[in-house]
C-alpha positions as CSV (number, residue, x, y, z in Angstrom):
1,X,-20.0,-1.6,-5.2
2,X,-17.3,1.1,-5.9
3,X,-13.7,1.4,-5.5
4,X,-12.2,5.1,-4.9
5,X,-8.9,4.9,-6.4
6,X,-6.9,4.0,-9.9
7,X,-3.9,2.0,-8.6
8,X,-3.0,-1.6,-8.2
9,X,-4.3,-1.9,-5.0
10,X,-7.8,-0.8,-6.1
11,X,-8.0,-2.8,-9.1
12,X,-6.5,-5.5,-7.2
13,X,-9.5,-5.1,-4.1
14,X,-12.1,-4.6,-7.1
15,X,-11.3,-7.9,-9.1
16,X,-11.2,-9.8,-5.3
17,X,-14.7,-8.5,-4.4
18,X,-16.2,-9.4,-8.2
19,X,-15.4,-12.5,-8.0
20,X,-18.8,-12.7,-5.9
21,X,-20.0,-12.0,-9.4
22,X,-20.8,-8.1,-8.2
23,X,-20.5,-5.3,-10.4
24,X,-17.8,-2.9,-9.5
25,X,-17.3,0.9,-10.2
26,X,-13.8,2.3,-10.3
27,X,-13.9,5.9,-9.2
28,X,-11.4,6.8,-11.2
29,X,-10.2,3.7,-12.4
30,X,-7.4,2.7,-15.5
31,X,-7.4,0.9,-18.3
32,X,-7.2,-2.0,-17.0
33,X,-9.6,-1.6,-14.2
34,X,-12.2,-0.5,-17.4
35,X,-11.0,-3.9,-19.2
36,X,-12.6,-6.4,-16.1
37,X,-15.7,-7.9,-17.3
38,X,-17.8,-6.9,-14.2
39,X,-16.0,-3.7,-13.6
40,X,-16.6,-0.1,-15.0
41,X,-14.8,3.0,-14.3
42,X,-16.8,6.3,-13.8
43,X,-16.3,10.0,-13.4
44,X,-13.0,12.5,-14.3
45,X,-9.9,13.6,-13.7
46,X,-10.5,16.9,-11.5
47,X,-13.9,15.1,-10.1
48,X,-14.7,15.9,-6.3
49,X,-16.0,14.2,-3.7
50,X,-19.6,16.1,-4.4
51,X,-19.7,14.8,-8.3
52,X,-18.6,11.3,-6.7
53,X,-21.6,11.7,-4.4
54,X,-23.7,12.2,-7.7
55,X,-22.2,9.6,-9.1
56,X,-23.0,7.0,-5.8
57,X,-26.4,8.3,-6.3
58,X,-27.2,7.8,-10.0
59,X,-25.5,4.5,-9.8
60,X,-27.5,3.4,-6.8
61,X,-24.4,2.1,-5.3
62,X,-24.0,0.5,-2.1
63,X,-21.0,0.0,-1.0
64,X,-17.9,2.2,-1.2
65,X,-14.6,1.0,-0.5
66,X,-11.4,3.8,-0.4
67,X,-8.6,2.7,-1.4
68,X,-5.9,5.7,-1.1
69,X,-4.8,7.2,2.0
70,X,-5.0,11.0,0.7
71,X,-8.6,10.6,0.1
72,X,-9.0,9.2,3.7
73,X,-7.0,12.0,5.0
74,X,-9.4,14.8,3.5
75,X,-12.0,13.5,5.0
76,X,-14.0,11.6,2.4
77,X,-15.7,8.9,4.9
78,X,-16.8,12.2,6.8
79,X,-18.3,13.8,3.7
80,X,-20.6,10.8,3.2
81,X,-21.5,10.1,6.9
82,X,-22.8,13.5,6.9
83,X,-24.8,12.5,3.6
84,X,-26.6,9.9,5.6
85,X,-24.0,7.4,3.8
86,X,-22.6,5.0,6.0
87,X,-21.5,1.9,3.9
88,X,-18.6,3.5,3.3
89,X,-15.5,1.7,4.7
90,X,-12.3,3.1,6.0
91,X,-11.2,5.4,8.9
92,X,-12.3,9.0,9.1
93,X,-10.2,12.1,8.3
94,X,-10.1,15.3,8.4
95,X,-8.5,17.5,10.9
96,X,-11.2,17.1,14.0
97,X,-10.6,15.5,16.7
98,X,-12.4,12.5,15.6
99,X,-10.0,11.6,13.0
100,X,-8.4,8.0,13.0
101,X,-6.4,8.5,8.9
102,X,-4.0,10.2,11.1
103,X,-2.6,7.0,12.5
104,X,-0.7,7.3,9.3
105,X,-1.3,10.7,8.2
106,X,1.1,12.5,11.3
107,X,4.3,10.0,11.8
108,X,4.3,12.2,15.4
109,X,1.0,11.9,16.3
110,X,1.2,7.4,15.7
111,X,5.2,7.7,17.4
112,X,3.8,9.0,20.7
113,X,0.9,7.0,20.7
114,X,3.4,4.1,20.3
115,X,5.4,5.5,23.2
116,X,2.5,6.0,25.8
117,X,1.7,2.1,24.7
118,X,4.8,1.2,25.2
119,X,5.2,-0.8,21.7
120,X,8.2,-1.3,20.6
121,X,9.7,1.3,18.1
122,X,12.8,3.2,17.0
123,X,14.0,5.5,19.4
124,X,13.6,9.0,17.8
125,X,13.7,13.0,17.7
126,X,10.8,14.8,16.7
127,X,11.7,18.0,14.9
128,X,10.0,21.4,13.1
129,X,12.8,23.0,11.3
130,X,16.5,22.4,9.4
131,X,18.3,23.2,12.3
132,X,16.7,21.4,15.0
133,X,16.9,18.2,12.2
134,X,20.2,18.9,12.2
135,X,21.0,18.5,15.6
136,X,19.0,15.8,16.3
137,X,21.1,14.0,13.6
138,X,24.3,14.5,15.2
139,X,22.8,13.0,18.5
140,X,20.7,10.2,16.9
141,X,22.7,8.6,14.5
142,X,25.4,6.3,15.1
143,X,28.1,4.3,12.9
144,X,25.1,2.1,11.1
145,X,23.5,5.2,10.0
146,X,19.8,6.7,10.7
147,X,16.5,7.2,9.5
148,X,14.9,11.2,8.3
149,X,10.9,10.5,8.2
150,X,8.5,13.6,6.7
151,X,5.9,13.4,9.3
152,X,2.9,14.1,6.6
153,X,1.4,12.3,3.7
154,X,4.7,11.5,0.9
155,X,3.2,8.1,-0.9
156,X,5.7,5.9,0.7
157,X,8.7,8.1,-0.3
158,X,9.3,10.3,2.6
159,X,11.6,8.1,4.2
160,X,15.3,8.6,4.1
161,X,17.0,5.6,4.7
162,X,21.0,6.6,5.7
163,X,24.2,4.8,5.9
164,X,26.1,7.8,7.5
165,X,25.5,10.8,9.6
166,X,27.5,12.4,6.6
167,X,24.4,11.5,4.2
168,X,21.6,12.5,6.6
169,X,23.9,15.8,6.9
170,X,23.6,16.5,3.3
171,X,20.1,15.4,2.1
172,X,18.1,17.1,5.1
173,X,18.0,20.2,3.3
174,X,16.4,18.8,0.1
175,X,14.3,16.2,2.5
176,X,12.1,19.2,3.7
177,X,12.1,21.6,0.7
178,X,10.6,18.5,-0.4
179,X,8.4,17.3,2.5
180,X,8.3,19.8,4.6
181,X,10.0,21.4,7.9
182,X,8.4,18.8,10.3
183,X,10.6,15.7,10.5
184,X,11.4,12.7,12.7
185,X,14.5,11.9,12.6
186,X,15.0,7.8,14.3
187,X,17.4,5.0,15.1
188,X,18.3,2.6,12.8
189,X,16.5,-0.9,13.2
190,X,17.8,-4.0,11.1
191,X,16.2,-7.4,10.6
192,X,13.9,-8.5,7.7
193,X,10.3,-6.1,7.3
194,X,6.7,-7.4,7.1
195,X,3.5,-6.5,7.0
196,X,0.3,-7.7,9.2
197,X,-3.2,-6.2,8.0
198,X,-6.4,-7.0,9.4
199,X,-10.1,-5.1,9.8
200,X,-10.7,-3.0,12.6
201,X,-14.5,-2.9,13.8
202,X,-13.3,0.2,16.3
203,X,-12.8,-2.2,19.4
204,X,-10.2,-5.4,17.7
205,X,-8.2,-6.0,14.9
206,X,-9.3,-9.5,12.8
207,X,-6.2,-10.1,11.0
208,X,-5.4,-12.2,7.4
209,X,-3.4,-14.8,9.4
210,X,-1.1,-14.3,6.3
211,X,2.7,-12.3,6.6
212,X,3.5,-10.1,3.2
213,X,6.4,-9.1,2.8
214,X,7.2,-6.1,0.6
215,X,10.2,-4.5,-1.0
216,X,10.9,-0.6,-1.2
217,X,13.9,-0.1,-2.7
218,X,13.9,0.7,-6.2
219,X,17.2,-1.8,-7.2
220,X,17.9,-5.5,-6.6
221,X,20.0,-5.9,-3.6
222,X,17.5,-3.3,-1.6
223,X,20.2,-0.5,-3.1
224,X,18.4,2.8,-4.5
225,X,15.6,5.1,-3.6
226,X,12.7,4.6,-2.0
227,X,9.6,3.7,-3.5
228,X,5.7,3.0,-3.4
229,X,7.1,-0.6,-3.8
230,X,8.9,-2.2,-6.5
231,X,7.5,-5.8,-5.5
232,X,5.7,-8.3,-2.7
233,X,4.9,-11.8,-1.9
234,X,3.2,-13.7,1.0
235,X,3.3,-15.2,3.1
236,X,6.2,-14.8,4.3
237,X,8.9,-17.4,6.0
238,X,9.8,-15.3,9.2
239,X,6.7,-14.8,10.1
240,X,4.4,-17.2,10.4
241,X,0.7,-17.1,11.8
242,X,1.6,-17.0,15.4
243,X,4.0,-14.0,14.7
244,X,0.6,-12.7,12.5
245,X,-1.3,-13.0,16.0
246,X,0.8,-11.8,18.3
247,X,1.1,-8.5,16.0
248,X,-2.3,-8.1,16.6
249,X,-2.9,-8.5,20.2
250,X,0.1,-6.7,21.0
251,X,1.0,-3.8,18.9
252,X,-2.7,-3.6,16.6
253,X,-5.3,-4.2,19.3
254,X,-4.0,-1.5,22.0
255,X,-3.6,1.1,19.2
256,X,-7.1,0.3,18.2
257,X,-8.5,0.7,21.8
258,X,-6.0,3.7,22.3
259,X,-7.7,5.5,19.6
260,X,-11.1,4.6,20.6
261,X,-10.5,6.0,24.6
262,X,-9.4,9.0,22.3
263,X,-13.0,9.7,20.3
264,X,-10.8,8.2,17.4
265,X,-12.7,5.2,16.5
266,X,-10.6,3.3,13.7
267,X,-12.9,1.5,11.2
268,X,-11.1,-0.3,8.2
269,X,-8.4,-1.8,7.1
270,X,-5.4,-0.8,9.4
271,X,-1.7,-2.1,8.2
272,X,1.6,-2.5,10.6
273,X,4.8,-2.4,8.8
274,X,7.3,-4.6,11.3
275,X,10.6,-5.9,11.8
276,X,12.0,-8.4,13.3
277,X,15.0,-7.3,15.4
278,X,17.0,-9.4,17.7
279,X,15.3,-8.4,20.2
280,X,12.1,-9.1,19.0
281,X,9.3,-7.3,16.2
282,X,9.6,-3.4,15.9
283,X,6.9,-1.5,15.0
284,X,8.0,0.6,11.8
285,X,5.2,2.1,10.9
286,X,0.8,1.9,10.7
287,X,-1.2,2.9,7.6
288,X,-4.6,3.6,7.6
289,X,-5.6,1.8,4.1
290,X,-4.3,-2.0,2.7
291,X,-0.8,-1.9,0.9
292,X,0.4,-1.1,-2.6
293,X,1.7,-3.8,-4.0
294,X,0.9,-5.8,-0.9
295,X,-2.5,-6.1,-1.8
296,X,-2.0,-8.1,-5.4
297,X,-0.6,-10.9,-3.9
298,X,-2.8,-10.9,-1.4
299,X,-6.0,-10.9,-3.8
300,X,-4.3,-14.1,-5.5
301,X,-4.2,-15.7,-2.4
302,X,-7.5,-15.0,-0.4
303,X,-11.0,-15.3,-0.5
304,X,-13.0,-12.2,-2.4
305,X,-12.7,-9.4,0.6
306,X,-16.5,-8.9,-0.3
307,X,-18.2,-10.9,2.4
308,X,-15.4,-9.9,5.7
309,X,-15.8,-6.0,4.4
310,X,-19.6,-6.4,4.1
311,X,-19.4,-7.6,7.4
312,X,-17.2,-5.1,8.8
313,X,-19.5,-2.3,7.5
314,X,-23.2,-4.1,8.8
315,X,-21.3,-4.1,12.3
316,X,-21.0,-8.3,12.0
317,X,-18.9,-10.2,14.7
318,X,-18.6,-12.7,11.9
319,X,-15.6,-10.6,9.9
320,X,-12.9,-13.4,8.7
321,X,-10.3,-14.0,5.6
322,X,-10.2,-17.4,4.2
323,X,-6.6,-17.7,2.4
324,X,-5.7,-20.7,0.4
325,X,-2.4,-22.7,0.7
326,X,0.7,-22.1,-1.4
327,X,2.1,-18.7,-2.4
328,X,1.8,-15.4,-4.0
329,X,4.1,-13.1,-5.4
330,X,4.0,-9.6,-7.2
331,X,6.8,-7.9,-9.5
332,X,5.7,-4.4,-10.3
333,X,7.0,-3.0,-14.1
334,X,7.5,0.6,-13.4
335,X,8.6,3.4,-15.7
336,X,12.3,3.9,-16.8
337,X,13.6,6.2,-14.9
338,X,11.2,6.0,-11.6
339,X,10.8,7.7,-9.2
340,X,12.5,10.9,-10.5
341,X,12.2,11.7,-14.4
342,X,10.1,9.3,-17.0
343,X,8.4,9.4,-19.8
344,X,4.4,8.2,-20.2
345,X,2.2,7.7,-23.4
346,X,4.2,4.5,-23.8
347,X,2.2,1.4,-26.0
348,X,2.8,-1.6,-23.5
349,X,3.0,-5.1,-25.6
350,X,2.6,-8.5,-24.8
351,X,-0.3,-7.8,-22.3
352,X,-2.7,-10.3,-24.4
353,X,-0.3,-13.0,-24.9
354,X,0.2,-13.0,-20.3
355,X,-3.3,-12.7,-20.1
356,X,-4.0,-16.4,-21.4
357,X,-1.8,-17.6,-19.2
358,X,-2.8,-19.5,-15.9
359,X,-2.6,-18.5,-12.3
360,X,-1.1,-14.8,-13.7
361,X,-3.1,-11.2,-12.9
362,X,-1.7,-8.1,-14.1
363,X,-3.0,-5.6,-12.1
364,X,-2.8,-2.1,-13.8
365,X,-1.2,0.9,-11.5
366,X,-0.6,3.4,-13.8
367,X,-2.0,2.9,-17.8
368,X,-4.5,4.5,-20.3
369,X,-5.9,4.2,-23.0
370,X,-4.2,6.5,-26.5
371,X,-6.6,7.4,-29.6
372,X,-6.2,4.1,-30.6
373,X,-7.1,2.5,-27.9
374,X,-4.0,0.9,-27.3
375,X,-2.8,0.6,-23.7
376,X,0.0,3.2,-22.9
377,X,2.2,3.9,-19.5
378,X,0.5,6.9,-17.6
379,X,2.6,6.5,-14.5
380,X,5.8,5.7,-12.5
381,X,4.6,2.0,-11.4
382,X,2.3,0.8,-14.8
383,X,1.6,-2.9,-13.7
384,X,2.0,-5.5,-10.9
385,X,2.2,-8.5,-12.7
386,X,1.3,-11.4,-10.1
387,X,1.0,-15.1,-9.6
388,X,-0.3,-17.6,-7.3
389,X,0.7,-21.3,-7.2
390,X,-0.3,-24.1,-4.4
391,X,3.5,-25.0,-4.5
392,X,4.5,-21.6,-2.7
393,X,6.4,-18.9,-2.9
394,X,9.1,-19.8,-5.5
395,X,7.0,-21.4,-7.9
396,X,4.5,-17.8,-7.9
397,X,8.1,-16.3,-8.6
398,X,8.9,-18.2,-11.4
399,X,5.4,-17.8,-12.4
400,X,5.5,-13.9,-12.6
401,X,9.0,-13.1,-14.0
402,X,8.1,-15.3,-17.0
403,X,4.7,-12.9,-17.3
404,X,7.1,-10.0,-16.6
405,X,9.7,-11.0,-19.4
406,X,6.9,-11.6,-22.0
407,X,5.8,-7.8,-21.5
408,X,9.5,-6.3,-21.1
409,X,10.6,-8.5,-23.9
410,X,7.5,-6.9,-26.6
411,X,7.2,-3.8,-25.2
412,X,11.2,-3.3,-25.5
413,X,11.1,-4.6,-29.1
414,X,7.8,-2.2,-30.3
415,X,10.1,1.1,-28.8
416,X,13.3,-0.3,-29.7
417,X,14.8,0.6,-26.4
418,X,14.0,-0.4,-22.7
419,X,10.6,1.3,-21.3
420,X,10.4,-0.8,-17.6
421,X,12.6,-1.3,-14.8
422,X,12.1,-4.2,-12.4
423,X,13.1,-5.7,-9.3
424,X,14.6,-9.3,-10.6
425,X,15.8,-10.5,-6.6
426,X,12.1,-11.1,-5.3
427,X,11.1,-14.2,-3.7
428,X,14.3,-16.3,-4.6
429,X,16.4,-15.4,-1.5
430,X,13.4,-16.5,0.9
């Protein structure tokens, strides 16, 4: 098998699926991907999807599994359908008609398809310059603030979360010289957020009948920019397996069987970020791909995703996720400094001393390897250090900040100044 990607998430899916002891190719892979004793990472920085092909090839793989949404979006399941490849799983991209990455790829394109549903959403403006933004602003937001959302591709940090009309005002001018002119500006919805994900076979969703629950905000408190996702744990109390399924038949299903009516058949893993309102769950947005971190705790928790992904791609009825009881959490260690300005090519300690520990996985987002083969920061988030424990959510808490503390702790001490900064409020509030 190989994984397309050199996150968390993909090193996360790739240790999951070798626990069916199956070799697994990281396309391109970390350090710690490289580290896994039945994983190997393969091909270059600057690679294409033609050198991957020679690389599927030569390494007589087969099974692909795409982790990233960008590489959806360009079309990389098309590229190998029209190799005579088809064990390649996720949605196709591209910009034909056929495309079903765009669910997340065009934040218009998956808001009207939501209104012509009629699933619940945020009311909202769509807009294609500053000054239509600008109005839509005045009209849109009220005392409790609005939400600015680049309608393209930003890694989860194109939304602008506001307190006042005054803020929106102010930042929409450096919102699209960094995203771009086309913007949805929204309502503001409150009530706590999580995540459903499940396998589409193009005709249903088959969910994990397990919530996750991930946090955004770079600073305890959810204060501070947006992020990829500073942490995550599952499953979560508000929403338990009935809220899972009703997510699905309701809001998943119909997109699924929207898209299909469309010539937009959606094959893969297909994520709704919710929230639960007084008046009931709110669709905030779908993605096309599994979550980042969502997907560490998740690997902790469930079966390898090897036998309901085979499934999915040999057109099986038989797709289901077998999750064990208890709880999962993950606590990502990102670069000081994140997501603006921070340094990399930073030696990262006590990684062997958490590694003998029991129930703890660090899973490696963004770390290399330096000319002495010492393993160094090479991103904003490095690790998602993450725990499982039959007791539940609290316990995998306690679990993981005592693995994150033992690699703050040495790596602060072998720089002699502080190189991560961590959410420390997961978990204990719920």
């Amino acid at each position: 098998w190989l994984i397309v990607g050199s996150g968390g998430r993909e090193h996360a899916l790739g240790w999951s699926i070798a626990q069916e002891d199956i070799e697994v190719l990281y396309w391109l892979g970390n350090a710690g991907t490289s580290l896994e004793a039945r994983g190997r990472n393969v091909g270059c920085v600057g690679d294409n999807f033609r050198a991957l092909a020679k690389i599927v090839e030569e390494e007589d793989v087969s099974h692909i599994v795409v982790g990233p949404e960008d590489y959806l979006d360009e079309g990389i399941v098309n590229f190998f359908h029209r190799r005579g490849f088809y064990n390649i799983f996720g949605p196709k991209g591209g910009s034909g008609n056929d495309s079903a990455a765009i669910i997340e790829s065009d934040k218009f394109f998956s808001a009207e398809l939501m209104t012509r549903l009629g699933i619940p959403q945020a009311d909202y403006i769509i807009c294609s310059n500053e000054d239509e933004s600008r109005a839509a602003i005045e009209k849109m937001f009220t005392a409790d603030g609005g939400v600015i959302k680049a309608r393209g591709l930003t890694k989860g940090k194109g939304v602008l979360v506001c307190d006042s009309k005054e803020e929106a005002l102010s930042n929409i001018n450096s919102h699209i010289s960094s995203y771009g002119q086309d913007v949805l500006i929204s309502e503001r919805l409150f009530g706590q957020e999580f995540s459903v994900f499940g396998i589409s076979d193009g005709n249903r969703i088959i969910p994990m009948e397990i919530s996750v629950q991930d946090h955004k905000r770079l600073l305890d408190g959810n204060f501070g920019p947006n992020t990829g996702g500073m942490a995550s744990f599952c499953p979560t109390p508000i929403a338990d397996i009935g809220m899972v399924n009703y997510v699905t038949d309701e809001m998943m299903t119909p997109v699924v069987k929207e898209m299909k009516r469309d010539g937009r058949g959606f094959k893969g893993f297909l994520y709704a970020a919710v929230i639960l309102t007084e008046s009931g769950p709110e669709i905030l947005e779908f993605n096309c791909r599994f979550g980042d971190p969502e997907m560490q705790p998740v690997a902790m928790q469930a079966e390898s995703f090897y036998r309901p992904i085979k499934a999915s791609l040999e057109g099986s009825s038989d797709i289901n996720f077998r999750v064990r009881k208890g709880g999962s959490c993950c606590v990502i260690l990102a670069s000081n400094g994140y997501p603006i300005d921070f340094e990399t090519g930073l030696r990262i300690g006590g990684l062997e001393e958490v590694a003998k520990m029991s129930d703890i996985k660090v899973f490696h987002s963004g770390t290399a390897f330096d000319d002495g083969n010492n393993i160094i920061t090479n991103g904003g988030r490095v690790l998602g250090v993450s725990a499982y424990s039959p007791l539940g959510v609290p316990e995998a808490t306690r679990l993981a900040y005592e693995a994150v503390n033992i690699i703050d702790t040495e790596t602060t001490r072998i720089h002699n100044k502080r190189i991560f900064i961590n959410r420390g409020d997961i978990g204990y509030s719920n």
